[in-house]
SEDRENMAR-441342 format. One record per atom (N, C-alpha, C): residue in one letter; x, y, z. Coordinates in steps of 0.1 Angstrom, whole numbers, plus 2048, in hexadecimal, padded with zeros to 3 digits. Atoms other than C-alpha are relative to their C-alpha. Example, Ala and Ser with C-alpha at 12.3 -4.5 7.8 and 13.67 -1.06 7.14 Angstrom:
A8097F4800A87B7D384EA80980C800S7F77F5800S8897F5847S7F880B808
***
This chain:
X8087F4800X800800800X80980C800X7F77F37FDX80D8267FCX7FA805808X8047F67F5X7FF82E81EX7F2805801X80C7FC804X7DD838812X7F67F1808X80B80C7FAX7BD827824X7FB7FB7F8X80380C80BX7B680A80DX7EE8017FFX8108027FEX78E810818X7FD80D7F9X8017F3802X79083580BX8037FF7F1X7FC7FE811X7A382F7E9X7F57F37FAX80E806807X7858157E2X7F58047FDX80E7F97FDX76B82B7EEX7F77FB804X80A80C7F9X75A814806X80380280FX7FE8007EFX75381682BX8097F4807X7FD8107FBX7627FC844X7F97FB801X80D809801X7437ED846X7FD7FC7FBX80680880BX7427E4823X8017F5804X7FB80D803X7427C081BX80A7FC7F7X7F280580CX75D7AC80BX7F88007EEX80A7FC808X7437AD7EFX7FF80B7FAX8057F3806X73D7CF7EEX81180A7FDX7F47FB803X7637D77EBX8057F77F6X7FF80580DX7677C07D0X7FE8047F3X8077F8809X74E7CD7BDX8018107FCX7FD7F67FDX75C7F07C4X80D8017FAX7F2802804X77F7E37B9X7FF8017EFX80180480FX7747D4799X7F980D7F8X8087F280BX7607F778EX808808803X7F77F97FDX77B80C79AX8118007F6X7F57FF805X7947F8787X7FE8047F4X8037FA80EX7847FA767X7FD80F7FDX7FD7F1802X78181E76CX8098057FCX7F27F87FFX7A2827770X80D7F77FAX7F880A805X7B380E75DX8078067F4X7F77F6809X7CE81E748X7FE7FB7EFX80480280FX7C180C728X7F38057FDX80C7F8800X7A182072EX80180E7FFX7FF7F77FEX7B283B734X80E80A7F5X7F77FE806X7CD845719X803810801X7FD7EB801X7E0865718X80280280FX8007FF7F3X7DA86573EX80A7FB808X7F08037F8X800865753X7FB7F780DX8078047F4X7EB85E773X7F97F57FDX81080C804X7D2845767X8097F480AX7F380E7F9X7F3828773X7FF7FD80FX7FE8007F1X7F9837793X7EC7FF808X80C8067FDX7D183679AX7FB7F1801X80480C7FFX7CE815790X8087F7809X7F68097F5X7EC80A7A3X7FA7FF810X8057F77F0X7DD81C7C5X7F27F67FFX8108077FCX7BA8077BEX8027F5802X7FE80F805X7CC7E57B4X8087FE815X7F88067F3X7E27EA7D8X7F47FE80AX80A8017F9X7C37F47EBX7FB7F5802X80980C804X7B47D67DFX80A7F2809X7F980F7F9X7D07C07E9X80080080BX7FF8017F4X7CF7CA808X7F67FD80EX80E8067F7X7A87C3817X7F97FC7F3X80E80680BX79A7B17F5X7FE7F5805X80380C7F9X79F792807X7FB7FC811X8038017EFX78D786826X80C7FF80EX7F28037FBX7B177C837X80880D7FFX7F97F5802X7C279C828X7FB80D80AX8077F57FAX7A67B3839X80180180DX7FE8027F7X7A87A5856X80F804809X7F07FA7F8X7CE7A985DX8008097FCX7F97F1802X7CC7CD84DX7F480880DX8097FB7FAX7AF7D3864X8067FC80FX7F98077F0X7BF7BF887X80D80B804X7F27FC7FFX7E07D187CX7F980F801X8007EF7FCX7CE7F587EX7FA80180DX8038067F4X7BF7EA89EX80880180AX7F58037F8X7DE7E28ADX80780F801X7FD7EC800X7E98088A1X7FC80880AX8057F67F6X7D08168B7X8017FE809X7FD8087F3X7D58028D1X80D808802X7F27FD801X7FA80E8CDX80580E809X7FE7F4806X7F582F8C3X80C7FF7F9X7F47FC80BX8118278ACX7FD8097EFX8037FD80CX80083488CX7FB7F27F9X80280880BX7F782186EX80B7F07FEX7F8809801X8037FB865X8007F480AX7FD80B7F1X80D7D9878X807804809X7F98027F5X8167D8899X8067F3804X7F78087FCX8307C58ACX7F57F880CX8058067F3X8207A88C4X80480880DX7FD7FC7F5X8397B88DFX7F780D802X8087F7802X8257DA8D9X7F47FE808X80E8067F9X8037C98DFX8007FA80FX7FC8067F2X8107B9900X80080E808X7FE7F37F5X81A7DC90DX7F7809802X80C7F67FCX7FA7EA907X7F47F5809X8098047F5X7E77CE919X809800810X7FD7FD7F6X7FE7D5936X80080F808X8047F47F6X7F77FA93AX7EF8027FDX80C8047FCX7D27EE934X7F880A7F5X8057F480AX7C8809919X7FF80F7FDX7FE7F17F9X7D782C92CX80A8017FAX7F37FB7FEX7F283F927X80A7F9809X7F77FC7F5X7FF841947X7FB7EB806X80680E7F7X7FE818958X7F980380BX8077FE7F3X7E2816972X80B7F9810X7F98077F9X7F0808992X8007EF804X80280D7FFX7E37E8992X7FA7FC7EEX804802810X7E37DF968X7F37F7800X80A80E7FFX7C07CA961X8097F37F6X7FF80B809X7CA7A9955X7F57F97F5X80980780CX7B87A4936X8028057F5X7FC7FE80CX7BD7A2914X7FA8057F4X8097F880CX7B47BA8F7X7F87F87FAX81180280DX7927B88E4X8068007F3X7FE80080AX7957AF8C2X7F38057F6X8067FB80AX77E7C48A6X8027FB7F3X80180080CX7757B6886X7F47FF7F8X810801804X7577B486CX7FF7EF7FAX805808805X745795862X7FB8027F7X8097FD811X73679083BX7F47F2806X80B80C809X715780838X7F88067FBX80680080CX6FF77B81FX7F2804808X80F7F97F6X6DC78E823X7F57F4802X8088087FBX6CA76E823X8057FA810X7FB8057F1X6DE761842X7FE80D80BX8037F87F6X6DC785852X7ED7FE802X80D8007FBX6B577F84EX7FB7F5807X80380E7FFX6B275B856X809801811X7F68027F1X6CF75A872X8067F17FEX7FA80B800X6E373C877X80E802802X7F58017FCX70773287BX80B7FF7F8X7F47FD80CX72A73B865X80B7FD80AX7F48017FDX74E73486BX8078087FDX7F57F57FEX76574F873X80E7FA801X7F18007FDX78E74E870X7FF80A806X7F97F87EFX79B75D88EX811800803X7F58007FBX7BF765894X80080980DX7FF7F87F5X7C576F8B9X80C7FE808X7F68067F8X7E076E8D4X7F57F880CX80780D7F9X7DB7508E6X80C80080FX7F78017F5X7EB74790BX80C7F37FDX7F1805807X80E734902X7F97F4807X80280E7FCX80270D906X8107FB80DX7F68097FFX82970490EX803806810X7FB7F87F1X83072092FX7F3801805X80D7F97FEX808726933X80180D805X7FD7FB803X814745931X80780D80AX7FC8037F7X82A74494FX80F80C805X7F07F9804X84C75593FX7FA8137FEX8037F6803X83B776938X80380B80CX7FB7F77FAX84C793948X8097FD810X7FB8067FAX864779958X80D8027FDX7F2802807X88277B942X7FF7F87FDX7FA80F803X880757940X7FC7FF7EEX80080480CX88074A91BX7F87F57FBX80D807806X864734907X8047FF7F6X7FF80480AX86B7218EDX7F78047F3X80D7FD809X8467278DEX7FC80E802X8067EE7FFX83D7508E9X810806800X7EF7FA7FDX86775A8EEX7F980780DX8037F87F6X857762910X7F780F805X80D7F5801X83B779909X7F57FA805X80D8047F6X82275F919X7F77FE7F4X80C80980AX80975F8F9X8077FF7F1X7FC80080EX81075C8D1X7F47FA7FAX80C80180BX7FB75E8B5X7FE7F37FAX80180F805X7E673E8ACX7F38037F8X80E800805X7C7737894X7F77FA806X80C80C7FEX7A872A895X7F18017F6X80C7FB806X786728889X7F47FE80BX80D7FD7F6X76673489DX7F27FE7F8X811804808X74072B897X7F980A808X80A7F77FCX72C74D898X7F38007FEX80B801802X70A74D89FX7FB80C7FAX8087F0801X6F776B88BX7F1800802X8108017FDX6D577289AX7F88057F3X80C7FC80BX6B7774882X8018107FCX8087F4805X6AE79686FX80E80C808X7F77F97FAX6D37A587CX8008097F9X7FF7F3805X6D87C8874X80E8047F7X7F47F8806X6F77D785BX80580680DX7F67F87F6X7127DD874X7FF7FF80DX7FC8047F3X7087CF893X8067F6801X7F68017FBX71E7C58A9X7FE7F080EX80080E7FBX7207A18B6X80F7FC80DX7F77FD7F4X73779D8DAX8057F1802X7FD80C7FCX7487798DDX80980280EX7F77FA7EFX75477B904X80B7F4801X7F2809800X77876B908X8047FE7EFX7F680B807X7847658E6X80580C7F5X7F97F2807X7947888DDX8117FC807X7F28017FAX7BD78A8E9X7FD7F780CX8028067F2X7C4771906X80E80C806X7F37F77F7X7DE784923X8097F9806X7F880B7FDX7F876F92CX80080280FX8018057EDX7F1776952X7ED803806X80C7FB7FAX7CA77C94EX7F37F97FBX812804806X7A5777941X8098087EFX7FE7FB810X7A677A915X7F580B801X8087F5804X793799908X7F57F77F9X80B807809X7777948EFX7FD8057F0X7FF7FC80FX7717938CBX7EE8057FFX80D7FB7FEX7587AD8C2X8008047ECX80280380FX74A7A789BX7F5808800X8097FA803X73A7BD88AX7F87FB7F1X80980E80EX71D7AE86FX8038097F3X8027FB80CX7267B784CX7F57FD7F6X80D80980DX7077AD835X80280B7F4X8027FE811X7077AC811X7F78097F7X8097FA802X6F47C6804X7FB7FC7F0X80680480FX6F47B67DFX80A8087F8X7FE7FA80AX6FF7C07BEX7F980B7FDX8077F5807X6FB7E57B3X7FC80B811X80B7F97F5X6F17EE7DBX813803806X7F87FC7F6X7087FB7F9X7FD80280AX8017F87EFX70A80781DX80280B7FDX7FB7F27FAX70D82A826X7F97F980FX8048037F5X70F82384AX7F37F4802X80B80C7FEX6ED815856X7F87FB7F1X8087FE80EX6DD81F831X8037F87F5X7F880B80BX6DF80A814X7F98097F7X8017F3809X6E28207F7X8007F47F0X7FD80480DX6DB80F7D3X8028067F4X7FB7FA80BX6E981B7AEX7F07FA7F8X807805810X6D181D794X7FF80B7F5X7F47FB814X6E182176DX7F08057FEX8047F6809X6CC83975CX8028037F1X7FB7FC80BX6CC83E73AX8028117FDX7FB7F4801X6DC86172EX7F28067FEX80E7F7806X6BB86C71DX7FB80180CX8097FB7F7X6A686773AX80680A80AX7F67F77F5X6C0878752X7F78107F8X80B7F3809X6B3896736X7F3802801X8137FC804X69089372DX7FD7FA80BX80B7FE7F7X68487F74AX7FA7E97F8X809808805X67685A744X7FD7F7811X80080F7F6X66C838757X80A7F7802X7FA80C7F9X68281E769X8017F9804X80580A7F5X67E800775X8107FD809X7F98057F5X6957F2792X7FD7F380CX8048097F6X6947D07A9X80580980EX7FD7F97EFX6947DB7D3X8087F3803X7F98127FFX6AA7C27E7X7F37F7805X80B80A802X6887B07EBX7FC7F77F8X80280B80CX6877A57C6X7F580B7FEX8097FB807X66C7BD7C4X8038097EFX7FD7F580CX66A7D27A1X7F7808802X8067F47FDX6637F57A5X8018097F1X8007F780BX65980D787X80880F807X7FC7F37F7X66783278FX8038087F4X8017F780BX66185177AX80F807806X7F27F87FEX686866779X7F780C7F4X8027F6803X67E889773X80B8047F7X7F87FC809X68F89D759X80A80D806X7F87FB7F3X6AD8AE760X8087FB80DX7F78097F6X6B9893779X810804800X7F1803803X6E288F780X7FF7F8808X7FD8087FAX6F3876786X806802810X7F97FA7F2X6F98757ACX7EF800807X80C7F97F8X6D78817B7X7FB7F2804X8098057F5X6BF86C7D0X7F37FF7FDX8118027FEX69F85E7D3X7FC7F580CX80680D7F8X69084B7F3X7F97FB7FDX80B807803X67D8347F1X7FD7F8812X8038077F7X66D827811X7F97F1803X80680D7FCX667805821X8077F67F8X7F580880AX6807F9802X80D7F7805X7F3802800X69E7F5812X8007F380BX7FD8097F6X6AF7DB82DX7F6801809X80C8027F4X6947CA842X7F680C7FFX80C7F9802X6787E2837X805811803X7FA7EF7F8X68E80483FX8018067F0X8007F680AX69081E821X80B7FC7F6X7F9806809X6A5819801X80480C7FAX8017F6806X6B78367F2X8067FB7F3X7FC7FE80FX6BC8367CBX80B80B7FFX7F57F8806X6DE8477C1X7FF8027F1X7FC80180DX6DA85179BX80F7FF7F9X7F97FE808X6F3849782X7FE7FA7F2X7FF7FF80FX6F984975CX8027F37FBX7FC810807X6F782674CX80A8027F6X7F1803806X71181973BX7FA7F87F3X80280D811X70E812712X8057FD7FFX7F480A80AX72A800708X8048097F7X7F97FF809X7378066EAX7F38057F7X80B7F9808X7248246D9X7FE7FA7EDX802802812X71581E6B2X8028087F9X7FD7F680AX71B830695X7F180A800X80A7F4801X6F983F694X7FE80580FX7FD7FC7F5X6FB8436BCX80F80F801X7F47F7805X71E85A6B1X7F880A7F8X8077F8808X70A86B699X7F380C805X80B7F57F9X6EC8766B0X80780C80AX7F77FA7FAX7088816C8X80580C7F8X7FC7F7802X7158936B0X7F780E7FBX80C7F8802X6FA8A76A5X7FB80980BX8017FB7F4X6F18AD6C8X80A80B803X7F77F47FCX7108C26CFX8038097F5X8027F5807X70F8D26AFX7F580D803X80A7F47FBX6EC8E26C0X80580380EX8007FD7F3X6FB8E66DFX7FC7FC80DX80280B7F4X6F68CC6F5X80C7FA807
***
């Protein structure tokens, strides 16, 4: 990465879904893809900056350590980037202060991440498997050596080291975009204490063509150029499956708004974002009305 927040140069919240940064990647690259863009010095370094972004939380595994490792930052306050296990040890010893209290609590940092499921499982509810990397309490010292001097074959005497696993999360029925699910004990263990807890936050799928803005699920709908002008009818599926007709006034831009109520996630509001559909590859008599048009001033 050149430093830049990988969620920013996609143009997606943290809350998207792996889904919805996918899909953000893949229209972003064709955007800015220097065989789209000729003549253009910059077009390279744009696409370079989307392609790194990408590598850096397009994968479930990737997001997670770029997301754990900014985590550990704040915990730090070191800034941006991975931190050092030793690092994370010295902030569960002054307990999450500046200054150490006088009696440190023994217990080990909360872990923040998001969970993806699919909107039928956020409506239904049921049970998914989570990867989980956490510090774990050192099997070999039970984590005995830790601020002893003594030496550990398996922690070098830090008491925990990083182990995997996999967890079976329950998601309750009809869960909300972005709440926040609390597993008690299975965040950081503390090598002289009680483990913290992993606290997930629900990412659901909002679909193809749709998004989050925070709680709001915001959907795109292509427009033909004319009507954007004169004004016609559109149809559009809701994420219901329903099909909705909808008059677009004349005059529209791309960008502008329309609610729609009762549309959206679990019966909550649905906003329409306009934009410009995409023709392909104009025709010769398509070129010709064009040109005409700007001959009168259009």
């Amino acid at each position: 990465m050149d430093g830049r927040d990988p969620y920013q140069v996609l143009g997606v919240e943290r809350s998207a879904s792996d889904a919805e940064i996918k899909r953000a990647f893949r229209r972003l690259a064709r955007q800015h893809h220097p065989d789209r863009n000729p003549g253009d010095p910059a077009a390279e370094e744009r696409f370079k900056s989307i392609q790194s972004a990408y590598d850096s939380i397009g994968s479930p595994q990737k997001r997670r350590e770029h997301d754990q490792a900014e985590q550990f930052a704040r915990f730090t306050g070191s800034g941006p980037g991975p931190r050092g296990l030793d690092d994370l040890l010295r902030q569960m010893m002054r307990g999450g202060a500046q200054e150490p209290p006088r009696e440190p609590p023994k217990r080990g940092i909360d872990i923040e991440l998001g969970i993806d499921v699919s909107s039928s499982l956020a409506e239904s509810g049921g049970k998914i498997p989570f990867e989980l990397s956490r510090l774990r309490r050192c099997k070999r010292c039970d984590g005995n050596t830790f601020r002893t001097g003594s030496n550990c074959a398996v922690c070098n005497g830090r008491g925990v080291h990083r182990r995997e696993s996999t967890v079976t999360v329950t998601i309750p029925s009809k869960v909300a975009h972005g709440h926040r699910l609390r597993l008690r004990g299975l965040g950081n263990e503390h090598p002289m204490g009680t483990p913290g807890d992993l606290i997930l936050m629900v990412r659901v799928d909002p679909g193809e063509g749709r998004r989050w803005e925070s709680e709001r699920l915001v959907q795109t709908l292509h427009v033909p150029y004319t009507a954007m002008l004169l004004g016609g009818n559109v149809e559009f599926n809701t994420p219901s499956g329903r099909t909705i007709r909808m008059q677009i006034d004349a005059g529209s831009q791309p960008g502008d708004r329309r609610r729609i109520p009762s549309e959206g996630w679990q019966g909550g509001p649905l906003d329409l974002e306009l934009a410009i559909e995409d023709v392909g590859e104009l025709t010769q008599e398509m070129i010709e009305a064009l040109e005409n048009l700007r001959n009168l001033g259009l």
